[in-house]
N, C-alpha and C positions, 0 to 999 in steps of 0.2 A: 842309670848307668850311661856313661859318654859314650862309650866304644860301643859298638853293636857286632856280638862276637858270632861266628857261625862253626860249628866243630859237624862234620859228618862221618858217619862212620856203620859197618853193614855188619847185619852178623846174616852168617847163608846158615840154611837147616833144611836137608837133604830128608822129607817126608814118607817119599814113597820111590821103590823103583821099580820099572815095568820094562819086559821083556817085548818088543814089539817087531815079529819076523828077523829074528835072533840079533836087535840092535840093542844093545840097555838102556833105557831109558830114563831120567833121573826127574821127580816129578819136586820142585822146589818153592819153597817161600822163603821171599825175599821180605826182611826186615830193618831197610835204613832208618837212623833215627838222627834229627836234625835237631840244635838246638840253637835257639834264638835269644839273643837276651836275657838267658836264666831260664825258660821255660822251652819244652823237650814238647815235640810231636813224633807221631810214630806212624807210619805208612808202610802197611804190608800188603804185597804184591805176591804172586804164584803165576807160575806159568805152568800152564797144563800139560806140558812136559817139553823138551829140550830139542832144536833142530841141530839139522848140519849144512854145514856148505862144505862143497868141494871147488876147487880153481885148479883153470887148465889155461897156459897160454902156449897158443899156435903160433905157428905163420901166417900171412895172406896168401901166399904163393900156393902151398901145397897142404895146408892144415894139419901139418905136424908138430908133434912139441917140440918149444923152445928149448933149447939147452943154455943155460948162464943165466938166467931172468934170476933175482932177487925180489922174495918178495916179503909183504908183512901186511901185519892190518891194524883196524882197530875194532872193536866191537863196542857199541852204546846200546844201552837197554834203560829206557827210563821208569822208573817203581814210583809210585806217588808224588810226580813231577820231580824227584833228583835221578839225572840220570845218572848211571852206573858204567864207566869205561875201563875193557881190561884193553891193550895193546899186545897185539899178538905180531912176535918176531920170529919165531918158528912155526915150521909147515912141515909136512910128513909124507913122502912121495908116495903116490900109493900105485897100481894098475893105471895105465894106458893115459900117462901121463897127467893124470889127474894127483891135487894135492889138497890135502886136508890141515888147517890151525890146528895146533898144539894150543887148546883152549889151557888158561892157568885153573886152577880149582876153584871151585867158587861161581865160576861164569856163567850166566844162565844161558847159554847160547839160542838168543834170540833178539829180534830189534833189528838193527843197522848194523852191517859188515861194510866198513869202508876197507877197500881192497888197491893195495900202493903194490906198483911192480913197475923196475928199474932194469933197464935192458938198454944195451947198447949208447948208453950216456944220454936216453930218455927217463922220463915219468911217465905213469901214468897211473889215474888213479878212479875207481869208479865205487858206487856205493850200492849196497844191492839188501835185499830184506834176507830175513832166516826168520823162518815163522814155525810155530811151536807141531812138533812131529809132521815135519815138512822137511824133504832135505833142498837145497837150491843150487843149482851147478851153472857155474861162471866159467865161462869162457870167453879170453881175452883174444884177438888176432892181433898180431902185430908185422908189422910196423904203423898199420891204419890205425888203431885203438877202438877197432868194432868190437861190440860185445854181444855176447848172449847172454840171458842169465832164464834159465826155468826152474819151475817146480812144483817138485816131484811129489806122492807119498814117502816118507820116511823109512818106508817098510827096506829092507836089503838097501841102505840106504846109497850106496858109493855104483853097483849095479843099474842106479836108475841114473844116475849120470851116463856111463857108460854105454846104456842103449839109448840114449838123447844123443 
Protein backbone atom coordinates (compact mmCIF):
# COMPACT_ATOMS: atom_id res chain seq x y z
CA UNK A 1 0.00 0.00 0.00
CA UNK A 2 1.60 3.61 -0.99
CA UNK A 3 -0.51 5.77 1.21
CA UNK A 4 -0.06 4.90 5.00
CA UNK A 5 -3.74 5.66 6.01
CA UNK A 6 -4.65 6.44 9.84
CA UNK A 7 -8.63 6.47 10.78
CA UNK A 8 -9.19 6.89 14.65
CA UNK A 9 -12.15 6.76 16.21
CA UNK A 10 -13.64 6.01 20.17
CA UNK A 11 -16.52 4.23 21.25
CA UNK A 12 -17.08 5.38 25.40
CA UNK A 13 -19.13 2.61 27.60
CA UNK A 14 -20.26 3.99 30.74
CA UNK A 15 -19.65 0.57 33.15
CA UNK A 16 -20.46 1.54 36.34
CA UNK A 17 -21.88 4.46 38.36
CA UNK A 18 -21.05 5.41 42.06
CA UNK A 19 -22.60 7.81 44.23
CA UNK A 20 -19.66 9.40 46.23
CA UNK A 21 -20.85 12.11 49.10
CA UNK A 22 -23.91 12.70 46.99
CA UNK A 23 -21.50 13.47 43.58
CA UNK A 24 -22.34 10.76 40.76
CA UNK A 25 -19.67 9.37 39.69
CA UNK A 26 -19.25 7.64 36.19
CA UNK A 27 -16.69 4.78 36.43
CA UNK A 28 -15.61 4.43 32.27
CA UNK A 29 -13.58 2.41 29.57
CA UNK A 30 -12.35 3.99 27.04
CA UNK A 31 -12.01 2.16 23.78
CA UNK A 32 -10.02 3.90 20.79
CA UNK A 33 -9.18 1.91 17.93
CA UNK A 34 -6.50 2.99 15.51
CA UNK A 35 -5.93 1.61 12.19
CA UNK A 36 -2.72 1.47 10.38
CA UNK A 37 -2.17 0.28 6.95
CA UNK A 38 -4.99 -2.28 6.86
CA UNK A 39 -4.37 -3.72 10.35
CA UNK A 40 -6.59 -2.28 13.53
CA UNK A 41 -5.15 -2.35 17.25
CA UNK A 42 -7.14 -1.75 20.02
CA UNK A 43 -6.21 -0.03 23.47
CA UNK A 44 -8.39 0.10 26.31
CA UNK A 45 -8.15 2.43 28.95
CA UNK A 46 -10.65 2.94 32.35
CA UNK A 47 -10.43 5.50 34.66
CA UNK A 48 -11.29 4.58 38.11
CA UNK A 49 -13.67 7.15 38.09
CA UNK A 50 -14.32 10.89 36.81
CA UNK A 51 -12.92 14.32 38.43
CA UNK A 52 -13.80 17.89 38.58
CA UNK A 53 -12.46 21.17 38.24
CA UNK A 54 -13.82 24.34 39.24
CA UNK A 55 -12.23 28.01 37.85
CA UNK A 56 -12.47 31.25 39.78
CA UNK A 57 -10.84 34.45 38.51
CA UNK A 58 -10.12 37.25 40.91
CA UNK A 59 -8.51 40.53 41.19
CA UNK A 60 -5.15 41.32 42.61
CA UNK A 61 -6.26 44.25 44.40
CA UNK A 62 -9.03 42.77 46.42
CA UNK A 63 -9.72 38.99 45.60
CA UNK A 64 -12.98 39.41 44.22
CA UNK A 65 -14.52 37.87 41.01
CA UNK A 66 -14.05 39.20 37.83
CA UNK A 67 -17.03 40.31 36.06
CA UNK A 68 -16.50 40.05 31.85
CA UNK A 69 -13.60 37.39 31.77
CA UNK A 70 -14.37 34.80 28.91
CA UNK A 71 -13.46 31.78 29.32
CA UNK A 72 -12.91 28.16 27.68
CA UNK A 73 -10.72 25.19 27.73
CA UNK A 74 -9.46 22.24 26.41
CA UNK A 75 -9.23 18.82 28.11
CA UNK A 76 -6.53 16.01 26.73
CA UNK A 77 -6.62 12.53 28.21
CA UNK A 78 -4.35 10.06 26.48
CA UNK A 79 -5.71 6.08 26.39
CA UNK A 80 -3.05 3.82 24.95
CA UNK A 81 -0.80 6.56 23.71
CA UNK A 82 -3.92 8.44 21.27
CA UNK A 83 -4.78 11.07 23.25
CA UNK A 84 -8.44 12.10 23.35
CA UNK A 85 -9.38 16.10 23.20
CA UNK A 86 -12.78 17.45 23.84
CA UNK A 87 -12.70 21.55 23.94
CA UNK A 88 -14.83 23.01 26.26
CA UNK A 89 -16.59 26.53 25.43
CA UNK A 90 -19.06 26.61 28.13
CA UNK A 91 -18.77 27.08 31.84
CA UNK A 92 -21.67 27.01 34.36
CA UNK A 93 -21.46 29.78 37.12
CA UNK A 94 -21.96 28.26 40.19
CA UNK A 95 -21.49 29.83 44.22
CA UNK A 96 -19.07 32.24 45.23
CA UNK A 97 -17.78 32.85 41.99
CA UNK A 98 -16.58 29.79 41.28
CA UNK A 99 -17.23 28.10 37.51
CA UNK A 100 -17.54 24.62 36.37
CA UNK A 101 -16.95 23.03 32.24
CA UNK A 102 -19.88 22.09 30.55
CA UNK A 103 -17.91 18.77 29.87
CA UNK A 104 -19.59 17.16 26.19
CA UNK A 105 -20.75 13.45 26.76
CA UNK A 106 -18.36 11.18 26.48
CA UNK A 107 -15.39 13.00 28.37
CA UNK A 108 -13.58 11.19 30.89
CA UNK A 109 -12.87 14.28 32.80
CA UNK A 110 -9.45 13.56 33.64
CA UNK A 111 -5.60 14.23 32.32
CA UNK A 112 -4.88 18.01 31.39
CA UNK A 113 -7.38 20.94 31.73
CA UNK A 114 -5.71 23.67 29.53
CA UNK A 115 -7.62 26.65 30.90
CA UNK A 116 -7.75 30.06 28.40
CA UNK A 117 -9.37 33.25 29.83
CA UNK A 118 -9.64 36.60 27.92
CA UNK A 119 -10.12 39.66 29.97
CA UNK A 120 -9.69 43.09 29.22
CA UNK A 121 -7.97 42.54 25.59
CA UNK A 122 -5.51 39.87 27.54
CA UNK A 123 -4.86 36.11 27.47
CA UNK A 124 -4.13 34.13 29.53
CA UNK A 125 -3.69 30.63 29.67
CA UNK A 126 -2.43 27.92 32.28
CA UNK A 127 -2.74 23.95 32.34
CA UNK A 128 -3.65 22.32 35.47
CA UNK A 129 -4.25 18.33 36.20
CA UNK A 130 -8.07 16.65 37.12
CA UNK A 131 -7.05 13.49 38.48
CA UNK A 132 -9.65 10.55 38.93
CA UNK A 133 -12.25 11.39 42.05
CA UNK A 134 -10.11 14.34 42.95
CA UNK A 135 -11.80 17.69 42.41
CA UNK A 136 -8.96 20.67 41.43
CA UNK A 137 -9.81 24.29 42.02
CA UNK A 138 -8.19 26.97 39.88
CA UNK A 139 -7.83 30.20 40.81
CA UNK A 140 -6.62 32.91 38.34
CA UNK A 141 -5.74 36.66 39.75
CA UNK A 142 -5.59 39.01 37.46
CA UNK A 143 -4.25 41.40 36.01
CA UNK A 144 -0.70 39.61 37.41
CA UNK A 145 -1.82 36.04 35.99
CA UNK A 146 -0.92 34.32 39.53
CA UNK A 147 -2.40 31.24 40.02
CA UNK A 148 -3.47 28.64 42.37
CA UNK A 149 -4.59 25.44 41.55
CA UNK A 150 -5.20 22.54 44.68
CA UNK A 151 -6.62 19.43 45.31
CA UNK A 152 -9.06 18.39 46.97
CA UNK A 153 -11.22 14.85 47.72
CA UNK A 154 -13.95 14.71 45.32
CA UNK A 155 -16.31 14.09 47.94
CA UNK A 156 -19.02 17.54 48.00
CA UNK A 157 -16.93 18.40 45.33
CA UNK A 158 -17.54 22.34 44.38
CA UNK A 159 -17.61 22.89 48.82
CA UNK A 160 -14.06 21.95 48.83
CA UNK A 161 -13.22 24.77 46.59
CA UNK A 162 -15.15 26.94 48.44
CA UNK A 163 -13.40 26.42 51.75
CA UNK A 164 -9.76 26.51 50.03
Amino acid sequence: MDKLTKQIGMVVTITMMVVLGGVLYGITALSPRMTLGGSSTTATCSVSGTGAIYVRVVLDADHSPVQGATLNGVETYSCGGIPQVWSITAFQQQTGGWYSPSMPSGAATAGQFTVNVQYSGRSYSNIVSIEPLQVTCFTLSLPSGNYTAGMYSANNALSQCLSH
